[in-house]
N, C-alpha and C positions, 0 to 999 in steps of 0.2 A: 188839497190841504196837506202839510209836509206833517209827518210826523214826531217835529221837533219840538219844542216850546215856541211860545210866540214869541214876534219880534222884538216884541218890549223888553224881553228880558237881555236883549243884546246892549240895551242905553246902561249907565251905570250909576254909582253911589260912592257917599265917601264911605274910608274904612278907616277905623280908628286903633290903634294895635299901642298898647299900653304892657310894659317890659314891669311887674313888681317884686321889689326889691324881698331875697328873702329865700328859703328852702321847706321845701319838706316833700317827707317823702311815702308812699302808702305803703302801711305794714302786709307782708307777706303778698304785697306786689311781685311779680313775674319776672324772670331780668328782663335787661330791656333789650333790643334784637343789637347786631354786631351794627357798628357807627352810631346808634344812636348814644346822644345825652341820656345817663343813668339819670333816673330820680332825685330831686335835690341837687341839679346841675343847677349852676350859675346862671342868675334871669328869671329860676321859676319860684314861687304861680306865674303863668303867663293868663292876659287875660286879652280874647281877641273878639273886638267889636265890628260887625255890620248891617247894613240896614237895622237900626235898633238893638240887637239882642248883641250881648253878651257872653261868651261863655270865661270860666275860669277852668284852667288846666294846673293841676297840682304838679304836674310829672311830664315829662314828652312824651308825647302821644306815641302810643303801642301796636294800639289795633283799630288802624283810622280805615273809615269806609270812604270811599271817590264816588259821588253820584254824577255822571257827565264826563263826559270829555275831558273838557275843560279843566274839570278840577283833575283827575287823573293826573292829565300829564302834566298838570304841577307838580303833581306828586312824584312822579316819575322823572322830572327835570330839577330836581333836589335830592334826587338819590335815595327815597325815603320810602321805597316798594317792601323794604324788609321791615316795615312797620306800618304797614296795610294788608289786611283780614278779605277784605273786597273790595271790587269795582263793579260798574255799571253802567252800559248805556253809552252808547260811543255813536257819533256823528259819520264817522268814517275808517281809516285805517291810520290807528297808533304810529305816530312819525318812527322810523323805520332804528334810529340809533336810540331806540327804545322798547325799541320790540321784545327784547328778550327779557327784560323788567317786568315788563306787563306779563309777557307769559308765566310767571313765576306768581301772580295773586291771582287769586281766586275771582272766576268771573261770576258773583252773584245771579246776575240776571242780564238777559240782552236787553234789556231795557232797564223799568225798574221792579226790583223785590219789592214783596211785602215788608210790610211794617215785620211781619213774625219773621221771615226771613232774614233781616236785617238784624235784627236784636239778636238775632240765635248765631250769630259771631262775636255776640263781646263786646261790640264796639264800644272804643270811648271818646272818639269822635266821627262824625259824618258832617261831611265838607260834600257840598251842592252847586251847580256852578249855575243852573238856575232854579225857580222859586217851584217849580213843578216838584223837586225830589221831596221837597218837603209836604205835598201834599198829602189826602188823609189815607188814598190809595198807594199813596210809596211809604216814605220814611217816617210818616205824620209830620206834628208840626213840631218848629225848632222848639218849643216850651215843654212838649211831649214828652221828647229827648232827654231835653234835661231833667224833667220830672225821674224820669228810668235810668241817671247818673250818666248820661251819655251827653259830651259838647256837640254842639252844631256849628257850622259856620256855613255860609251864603254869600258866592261872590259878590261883592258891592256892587257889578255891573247888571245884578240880576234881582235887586232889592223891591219888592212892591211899589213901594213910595218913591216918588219919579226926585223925590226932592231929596230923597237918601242917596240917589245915584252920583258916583265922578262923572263931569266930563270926560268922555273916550279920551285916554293917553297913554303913551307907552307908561309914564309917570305912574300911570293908574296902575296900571299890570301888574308894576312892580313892587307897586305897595301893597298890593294882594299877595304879593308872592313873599314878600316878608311878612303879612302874618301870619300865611301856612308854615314857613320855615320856622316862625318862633313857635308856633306849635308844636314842630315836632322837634325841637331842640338844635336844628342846625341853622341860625342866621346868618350864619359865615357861605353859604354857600347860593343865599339869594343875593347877595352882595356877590358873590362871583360871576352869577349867572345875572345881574341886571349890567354892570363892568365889560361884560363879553358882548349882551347885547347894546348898549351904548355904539361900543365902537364897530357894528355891524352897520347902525343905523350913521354912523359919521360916514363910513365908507361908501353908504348906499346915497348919500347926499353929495357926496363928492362928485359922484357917477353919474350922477343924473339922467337915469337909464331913460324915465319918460318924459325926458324937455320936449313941448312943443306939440304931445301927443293927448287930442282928447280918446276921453276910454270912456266905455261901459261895459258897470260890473253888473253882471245879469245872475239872478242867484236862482231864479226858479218862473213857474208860471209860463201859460202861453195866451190867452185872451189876454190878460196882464202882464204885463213884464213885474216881476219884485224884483227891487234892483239896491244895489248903494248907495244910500244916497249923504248925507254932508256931515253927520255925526260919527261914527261909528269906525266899525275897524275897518270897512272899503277905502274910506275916508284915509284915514290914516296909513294905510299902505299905500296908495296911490300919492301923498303929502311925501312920504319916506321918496319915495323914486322920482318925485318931479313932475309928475304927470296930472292933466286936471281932468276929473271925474265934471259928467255931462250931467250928473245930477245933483253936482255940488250944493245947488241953492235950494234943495228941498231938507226938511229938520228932521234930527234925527236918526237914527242907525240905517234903516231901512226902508224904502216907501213904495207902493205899487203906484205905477206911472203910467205912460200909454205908448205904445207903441207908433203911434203920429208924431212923441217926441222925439222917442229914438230914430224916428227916420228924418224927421229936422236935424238933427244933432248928427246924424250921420258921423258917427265918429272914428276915430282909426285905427281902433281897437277894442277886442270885447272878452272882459277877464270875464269867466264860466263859473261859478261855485261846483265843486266836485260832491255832491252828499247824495249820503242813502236814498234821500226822498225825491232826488232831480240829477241826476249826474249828470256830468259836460257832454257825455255822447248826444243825449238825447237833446238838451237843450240845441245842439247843431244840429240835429236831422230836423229839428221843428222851423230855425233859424234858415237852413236851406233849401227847405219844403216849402215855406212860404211863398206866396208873387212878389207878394211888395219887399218885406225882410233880405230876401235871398238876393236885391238889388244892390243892398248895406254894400258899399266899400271895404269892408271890416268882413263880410262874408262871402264875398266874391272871392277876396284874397287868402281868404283862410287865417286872417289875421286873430287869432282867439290865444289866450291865456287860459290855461285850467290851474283849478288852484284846489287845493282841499279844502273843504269848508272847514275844518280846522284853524285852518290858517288864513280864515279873513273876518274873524269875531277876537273881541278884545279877549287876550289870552297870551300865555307862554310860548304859544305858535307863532303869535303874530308877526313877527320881526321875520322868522322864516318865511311867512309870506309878503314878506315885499323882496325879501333875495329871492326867491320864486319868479313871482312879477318881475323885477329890475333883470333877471338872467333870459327869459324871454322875450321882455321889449328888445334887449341888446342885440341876441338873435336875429327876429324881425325886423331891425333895422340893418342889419348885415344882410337880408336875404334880397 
């Protein structure tokens, strides 16, 4: 059993980000750190909604806490590390043209803080990227928060109610990633970074690194395979490069399968998830250790993609992994 949240929280939700007209500003408020929107910037109240709740932000947020990956390096991919207090809880290793971001806030907890640890930074927002931080063991709940003057937000892909969730899109990403950025007063610069990745995923269409090539995306498990399967970010990074995923027609982000399929399916390639709780070594020493597995076409040849598990759940990464993926099929097809 991985020690991540569960799968469900990878499917998503809509998000609703509502710009109210107007200012103000809290007295004997703190400045606000260097690039952020001072108090009473243009656009605030901001009020940013998901799976259900609400929060209103009088000011650009000052002293935001990241629970998850996930939201992190949203944070970190908007520039906005000089107005975060803490982080929390990472999947794997922080994409590397961010590395030194991260190293400058405070690592609360390798997992997650308490609730007392958390409030004993100030926060006036904590952003979750799934519905575990807000449990009563971590951050409590989003209403807790607010009771204690602190906003919450929950990435839409991680909302309780299956009915609050986006369909997986890049589309989705992005509109998550504008309500963080109008939270913290830069929307100019999720408009830069959704612009940049557009034309990453036009180039990567162009290429069509995986025409013709079936894959399987293997994330964990060995009695079971847990795999990708036709909802989700596997989904969608293999969509981006061309390639059709062998588990396409099961629903869903993610599904445990059988390994009688994958040996039908015999497919021509097999993207790895890189994380804490399963890394790509090991999935191949169990993949080659096998009788029957070790026969796979795909490991005979050593045909494998590793990918960080970062970068194959709907997120800020994601577009990086499919230039990931599409840079290795290309390879493997040269070899």
């Amino acid at each position: 059993m991985r020690p991540r949240p569960s799968p469900s929280t990878l499917s998503a939700a809509t998000v609703a980000l509502v710009l109210l007209l107007g200012a103000s500003a809290c007295a004997g408020a703190p400045e606000p750190p260097a690039g952020a929107a001072p108090a009473g910037a243009p656009g605030f109240p901001v009020e940013i909604t998901s799976c259900g709740h609400t929060s209103t932000l009088e000011s650009p947020v000052r002293r935001g806490v990241t629970m998850n990956q996930g939201a992190t390096e949203v944070a970190l991919a908007l520039g906005v590390e000089d107005q975060l207090v803490g982080t929390a809880y990472l999947d794997d290793a922080v994409a590397g043209r961010w590395a030194d971001a991260y190293a400058a806030v405070p690592v609360l907890s390798t997992q997650y803080p308490t609730r007392e640890e958390l409030l004993a930074t100030g926060p006036d927002l904590v952003y979750g990227a799934y519905v575990s931080a807000f449990d009563a063991g971590a951050a409590g709940s989003r209403e807790e928060l607010e009771g204690s003057g602190t906003a919450a937000y929950l990435s839409p892909f991680a909302c309780e109610d299956d009915d609050l969730r986006p369909a997986p899109s890049f589309e989705a990403v992005w509109d998550e990633v504008d309500a963080v950025a109008a939270a913290f007063g830069v929307p100019e610069r999720a408009e830069r970074l959704r612009a940049e990745q557009q034309q990453q995923l036009a180039d990567l269409a162009a290429a069509e690194a995986g025409a013709d090539l079936d894959v399987l995306w293997y994330d964990s498990g060995d009695r079971t395979p847990y795999v990708g399967a036709g909802a989700g970010g596997p989904q969608l990074v293999l969509d981006a490069v061309g390639a059709t995923n062998v588990f396409a027609d099961q629903p869903g982000g993610w599904v445990e399968a059988s390994w009688e399929k994958v040996v039908v399916a015999d497919p021509d390639v097999i993207v790895l998830a890189d994380a804490a709780w399963s890394s790509a070594a090991d999935k191949i020493a169990y993949l080659e250790s096998d009788p029957v597995l070790s026969t796979l076409g795909a490991v005979r040849e050593q045909r494998y993609v590793r990918v960080p598990f970062s970068e194959s759940t709907p997120g800020v990464r994601l577009v990086d992994g499919a230039s990931s993926v599409a840079a290795r099929l290309t390879r493997l097809s040269g070899s």
